[in-house]
N, C-alpha and C positions, 0 to 999 in steps of 0.2 A: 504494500500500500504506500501512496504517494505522500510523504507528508507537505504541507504547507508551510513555505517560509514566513520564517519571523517577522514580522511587519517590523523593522527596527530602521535608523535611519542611512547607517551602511549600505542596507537589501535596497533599500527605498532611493539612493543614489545611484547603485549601482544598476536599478532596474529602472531609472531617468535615463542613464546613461545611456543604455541598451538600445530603448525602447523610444529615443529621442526623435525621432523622424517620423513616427507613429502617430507622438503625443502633436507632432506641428502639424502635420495634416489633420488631426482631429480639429488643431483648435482652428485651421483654416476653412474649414468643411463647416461646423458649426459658424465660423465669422460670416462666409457665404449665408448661410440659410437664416440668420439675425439681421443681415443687410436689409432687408425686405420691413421686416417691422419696423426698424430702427428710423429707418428716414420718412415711416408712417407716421410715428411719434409726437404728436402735435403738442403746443402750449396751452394748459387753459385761459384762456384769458378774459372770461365772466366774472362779475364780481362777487359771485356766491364761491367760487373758489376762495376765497381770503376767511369763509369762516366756516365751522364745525355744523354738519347740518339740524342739530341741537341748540345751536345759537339762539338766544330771543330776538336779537338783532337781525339777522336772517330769515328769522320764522316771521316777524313784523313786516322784513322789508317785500317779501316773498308774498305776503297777506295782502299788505297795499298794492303794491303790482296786478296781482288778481282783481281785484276790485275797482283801481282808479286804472287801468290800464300800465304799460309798461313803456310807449313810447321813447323812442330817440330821436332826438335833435339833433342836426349840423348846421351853427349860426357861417355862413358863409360873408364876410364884412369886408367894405372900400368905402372911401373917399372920394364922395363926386369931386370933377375936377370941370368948369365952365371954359366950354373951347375956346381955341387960341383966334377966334374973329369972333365972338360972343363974349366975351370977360366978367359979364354982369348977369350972366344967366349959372351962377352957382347955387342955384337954389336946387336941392336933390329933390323937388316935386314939382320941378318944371319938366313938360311934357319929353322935352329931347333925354330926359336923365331918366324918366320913368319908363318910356318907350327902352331905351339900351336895357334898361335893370331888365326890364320884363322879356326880354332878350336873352340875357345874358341866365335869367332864372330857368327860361324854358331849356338852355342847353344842358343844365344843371340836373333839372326835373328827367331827363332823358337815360340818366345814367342808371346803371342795373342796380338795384337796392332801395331805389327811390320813391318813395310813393308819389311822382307826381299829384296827384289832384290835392293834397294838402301841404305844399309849397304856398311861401308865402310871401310876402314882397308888397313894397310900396304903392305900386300901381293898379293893385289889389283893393285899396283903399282909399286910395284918391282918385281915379278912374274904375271903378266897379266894369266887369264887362258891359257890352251894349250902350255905356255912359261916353255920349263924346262931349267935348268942350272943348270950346270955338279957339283959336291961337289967339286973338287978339285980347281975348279975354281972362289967357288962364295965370299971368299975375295978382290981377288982383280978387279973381274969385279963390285963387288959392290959398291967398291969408285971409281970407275970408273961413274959407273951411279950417284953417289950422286953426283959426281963434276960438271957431265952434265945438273944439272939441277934438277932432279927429289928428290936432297932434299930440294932443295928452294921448291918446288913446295908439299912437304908433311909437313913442317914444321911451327908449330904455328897452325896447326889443325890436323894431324895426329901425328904428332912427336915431342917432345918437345925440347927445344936449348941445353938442354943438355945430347939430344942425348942416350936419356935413358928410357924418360916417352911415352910410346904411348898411343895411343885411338882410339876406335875403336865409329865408329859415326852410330848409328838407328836413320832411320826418321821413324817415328809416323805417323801409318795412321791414316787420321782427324776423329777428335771422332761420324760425323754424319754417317760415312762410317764403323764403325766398333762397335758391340754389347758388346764390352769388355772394361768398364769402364776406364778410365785414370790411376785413383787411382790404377787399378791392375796393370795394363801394365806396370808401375813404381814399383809398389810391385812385381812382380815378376822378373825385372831387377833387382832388387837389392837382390833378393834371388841367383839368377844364379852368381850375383857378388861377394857373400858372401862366393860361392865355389869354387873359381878360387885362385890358389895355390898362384897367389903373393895380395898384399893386392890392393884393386881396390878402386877406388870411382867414382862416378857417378854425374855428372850435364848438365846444362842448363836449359833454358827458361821453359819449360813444368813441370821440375822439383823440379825450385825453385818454379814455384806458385804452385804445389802439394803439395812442406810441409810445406809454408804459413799458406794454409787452413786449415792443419792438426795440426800447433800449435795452429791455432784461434779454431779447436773444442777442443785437449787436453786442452787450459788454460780455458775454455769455462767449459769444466768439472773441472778441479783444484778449481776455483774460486767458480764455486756452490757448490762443495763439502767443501770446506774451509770455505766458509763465512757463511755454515748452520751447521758445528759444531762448530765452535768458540762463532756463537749466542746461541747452542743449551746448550754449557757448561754455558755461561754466564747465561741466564734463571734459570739451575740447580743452580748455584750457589748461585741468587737472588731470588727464590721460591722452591727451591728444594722439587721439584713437577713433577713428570711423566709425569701429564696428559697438566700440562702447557707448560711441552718441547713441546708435541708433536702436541700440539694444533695449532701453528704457520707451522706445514709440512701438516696439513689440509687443511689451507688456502694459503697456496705458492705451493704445488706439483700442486694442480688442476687449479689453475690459471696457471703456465707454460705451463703445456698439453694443457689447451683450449687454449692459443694464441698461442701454433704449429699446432693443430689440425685447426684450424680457417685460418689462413697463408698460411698449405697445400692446405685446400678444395678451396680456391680463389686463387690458382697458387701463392702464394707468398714464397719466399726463403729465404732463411740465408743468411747472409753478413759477410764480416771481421770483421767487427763490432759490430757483434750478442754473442761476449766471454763476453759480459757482461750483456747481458740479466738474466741470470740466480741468478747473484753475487745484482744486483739490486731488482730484483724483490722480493729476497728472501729478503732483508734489509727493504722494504716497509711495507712486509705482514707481518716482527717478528715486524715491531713498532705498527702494527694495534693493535695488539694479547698486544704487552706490555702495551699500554695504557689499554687495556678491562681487562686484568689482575689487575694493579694497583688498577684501581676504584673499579675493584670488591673486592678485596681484604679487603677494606677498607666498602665497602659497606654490608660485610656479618659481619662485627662487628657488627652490628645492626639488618639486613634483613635477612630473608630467602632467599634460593637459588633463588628462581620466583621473589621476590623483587628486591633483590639487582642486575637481570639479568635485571632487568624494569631499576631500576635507573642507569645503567652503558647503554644503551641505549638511555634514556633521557637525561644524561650527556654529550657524547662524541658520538654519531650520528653526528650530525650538525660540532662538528672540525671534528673528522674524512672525514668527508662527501667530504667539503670542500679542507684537507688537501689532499686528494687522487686527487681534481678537477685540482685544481690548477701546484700539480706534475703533472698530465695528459697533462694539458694546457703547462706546460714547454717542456716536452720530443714531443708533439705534436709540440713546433715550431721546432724541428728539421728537418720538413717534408719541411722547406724552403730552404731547405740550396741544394748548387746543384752539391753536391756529394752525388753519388746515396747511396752506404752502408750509410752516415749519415741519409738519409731521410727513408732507411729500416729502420733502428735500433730506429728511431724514433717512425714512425708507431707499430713496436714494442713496445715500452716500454708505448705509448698512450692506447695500447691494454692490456698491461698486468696489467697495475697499475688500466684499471676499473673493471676488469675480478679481482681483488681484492677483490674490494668493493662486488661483487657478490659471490665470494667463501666462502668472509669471513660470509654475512648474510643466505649463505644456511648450513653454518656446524660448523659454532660457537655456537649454539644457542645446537643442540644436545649435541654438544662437553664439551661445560660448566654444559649444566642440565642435561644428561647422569648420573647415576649409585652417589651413595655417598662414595666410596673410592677415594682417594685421590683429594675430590672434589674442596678444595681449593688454592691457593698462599698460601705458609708460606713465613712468614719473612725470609728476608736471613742474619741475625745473624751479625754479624761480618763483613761480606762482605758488605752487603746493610748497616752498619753501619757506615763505612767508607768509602764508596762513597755519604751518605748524608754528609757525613762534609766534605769531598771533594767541594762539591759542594754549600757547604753555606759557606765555604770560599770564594770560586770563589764569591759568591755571594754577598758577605761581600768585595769584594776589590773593584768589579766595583760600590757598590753603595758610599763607603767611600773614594774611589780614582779616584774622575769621570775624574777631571782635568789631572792624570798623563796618564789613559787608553784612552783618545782620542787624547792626547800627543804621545802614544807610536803608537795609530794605524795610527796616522799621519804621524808618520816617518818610519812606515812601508811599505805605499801607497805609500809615496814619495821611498825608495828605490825601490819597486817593478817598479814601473813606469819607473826610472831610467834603471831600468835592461830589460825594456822590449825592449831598442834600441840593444840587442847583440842577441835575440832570432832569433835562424835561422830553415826554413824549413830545414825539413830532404826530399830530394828527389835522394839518394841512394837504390835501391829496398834490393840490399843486405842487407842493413843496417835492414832488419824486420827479422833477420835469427839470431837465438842466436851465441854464438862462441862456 
């Protein structure tokens, strides 16, 4: 009878070692067949995502909506401007400014997501359909009407106080009613705005949470594009070694793909929250890669490739092991907290940081014993030489100066504490919108 090897971590290197080319086609086979969900993956971007659906707050706003309706607004606003052989006709309800608006509203009214028939606009109001009025007369029957009432009654939503800026108001048909994304319907307002001769700009409700979301994915890409070459230079710099940069985008690209691809297939979404996914997870997998580096580097002073891929194994398995669990266990209690983006982003970062540990043992093992150009860490000269005496300075004051550095972090605590009676919530929505 066959007995069953020891799971120990000897058997377990040496059966990476083996089994290496196996373990990278598996994880490229699974990277293939996650591709598909992964870039299905959408953002939520409603504003019931930001709460627990136990909320009061949610359950009230959810109440009202049902009952007063739910519509959306897009205030679309400009500055009449009185042409350049006219000077004296800046009045934004003079017939040539009303005629353009009601122009300029119907191209508006056109676009996919619009309810046309409740647009609304100037001329709306001071020329009702069917109502003509004579030119020689619409001076002064105009402030006639504005005195009567009908500019209190346009002003601070169609008309601005200074009698200058108008707006012409689209409501939004609701997004279960209509097959044309939000994200467009707003993308193309603002393209048709873009062509309208005086300079326009565009807001409200629908609009500011559309490009919310759109800064949470731009800085979402900023942040993983930044923080994977900044490390990707750093590594250069500290092994100036090809296969080491890239050895770290083995084990973090395909960990991100599986925890979207994984998210999508079980109906899970992105959150506001999720612009750090990327910036994180990429920081976790280059420390995996720097410690497996380090040891080995040090380890091929003496061993062969297959050796010294045993002993950086037997070494640094069990903290690694560990140091991934324990991150896990931290981002996993964010799953208590009862804001919902906190408790996605959670489950996120629970999911990414073990899909690590997996990336790293199915393509590290080809990655490092693959091919013998550029197969090792070099020393990084100068650079790594001054950051080791950086750091046995550092190291040399906390142990020669125990008494001043618990001095100082005391009177650090004690300020911080101090200061923590002036910190205020920000609950301004504006206030998440750059200037």
């Amino acid at each position: 009878m066959t007995a069953f090897p020891v799971l120990s971590i000897a058997w377990l290197s040496s059966w990476l070692g083996r089994r290496r080319w196996w373990l990278c086609l598996a994880g490229v086979l699974i990277t293939a067949l996650l591709w598909g969900p992964a870039r299905r993956l959408q953002l939520d971007e409603s504003i019931e995502s930001f709460f627990a659906p136990t909320d009061p707050l949610i359950k009230n706003y959810l109440s009202s909506r049902e009952t007063f309706g739910g519509d959306e607004f897009v205030l679309v606003a400009y500055q009449v401007e009185a042409p350049s052989d006219q000077p004296n006709r800046d009045n934004p309800t003079h017939n040539i400014h009303l005629n353009a608006m009601e122009t300029f509203a119907d191209q508006l009214s056109q676009i996919p997501g619009v309810n046309a028939e409740s647009t609304q606009h100037l001329k709306k109001i001071f020329r009702p359909a069917g109502f003509k009025l004579p030119e020689a007369f619409s001076g002064y029957i105009t402030r006639r009407l504005l005195d009567s009432g009908l500019r209190e009654q346009a002003e601070g939503i169609l008309l601005g106080s200074d009698n200058r800026t108008v707006a012409i108001v689209l409501r939004l048909i609701p997004e279960g009613q209509t097959s044309v994304p939000r994200r467009e319907t707003i993308r193309q307002i603002r393209e048709v705005a873009a062509t309208h001769r005086q300079s326009t700009v565009i807001g409200g409700e629908p609009v500011q949470v559309h490009d919310m979301f759109r800064y949470v994915e731009h800085d979402s890409l900023v942040m993983g594009v930044a923080s994977t070459l900044l490390l990707a230079v750093i590594i250069v710099i500290m092994f100036r070694s090809l296969r080491w940069t890239l050895l770290p985008l083995l084990v973090v690209q395909p960990a991100l793909l599986w925890t979207c691809g994984i998210l999508a297939i079980f109906g899970g979404r992105l959150s506001m929250v999720s612009s750090m996914l990327t910036s994180l997870t990429t920081i976790i997998g280059v420390t995996v890669v720097m410690h497996a580096a380090v040891m080995y580097r040090e380890a091929r002073l003496a061993l062969d490739r297959q050796a010294a891929f045993a002993r950086v194994m037997h070494q640094l398995s069990r903290p690694i092991f560990w140091s991934l669990v324990t991150t896990a266990i931290g981002f996993g209690s964010l799953m208590t907290s009862s804001i919902s983006p906190v408790r996605s982003f959670g489950l996120m970062m629970l999911l990414s940081t073990g899909l690590i540990a997996v990336t790293g043992l199915m393509f590290l093992p080809a990655g490092i014993l693959v091919g013998r150009r550029d197969a090792d860490p070099h020393a990084g000269g100068s650079a790594e030489q001054g950051t080791m005496r950086g750091l046995q300075w550092l190291f040399n004051a906390v142990v020669h100066h125990r008494g001043k550095m618990l001095a100082g972090l005391a009177l650090l605590t004690a300020l911080a504490t101090w200061g923590l009676r002036y910190v205020q919530v920000e609950t301004d929505f504006s206030r998440n919108f750059r200037e």
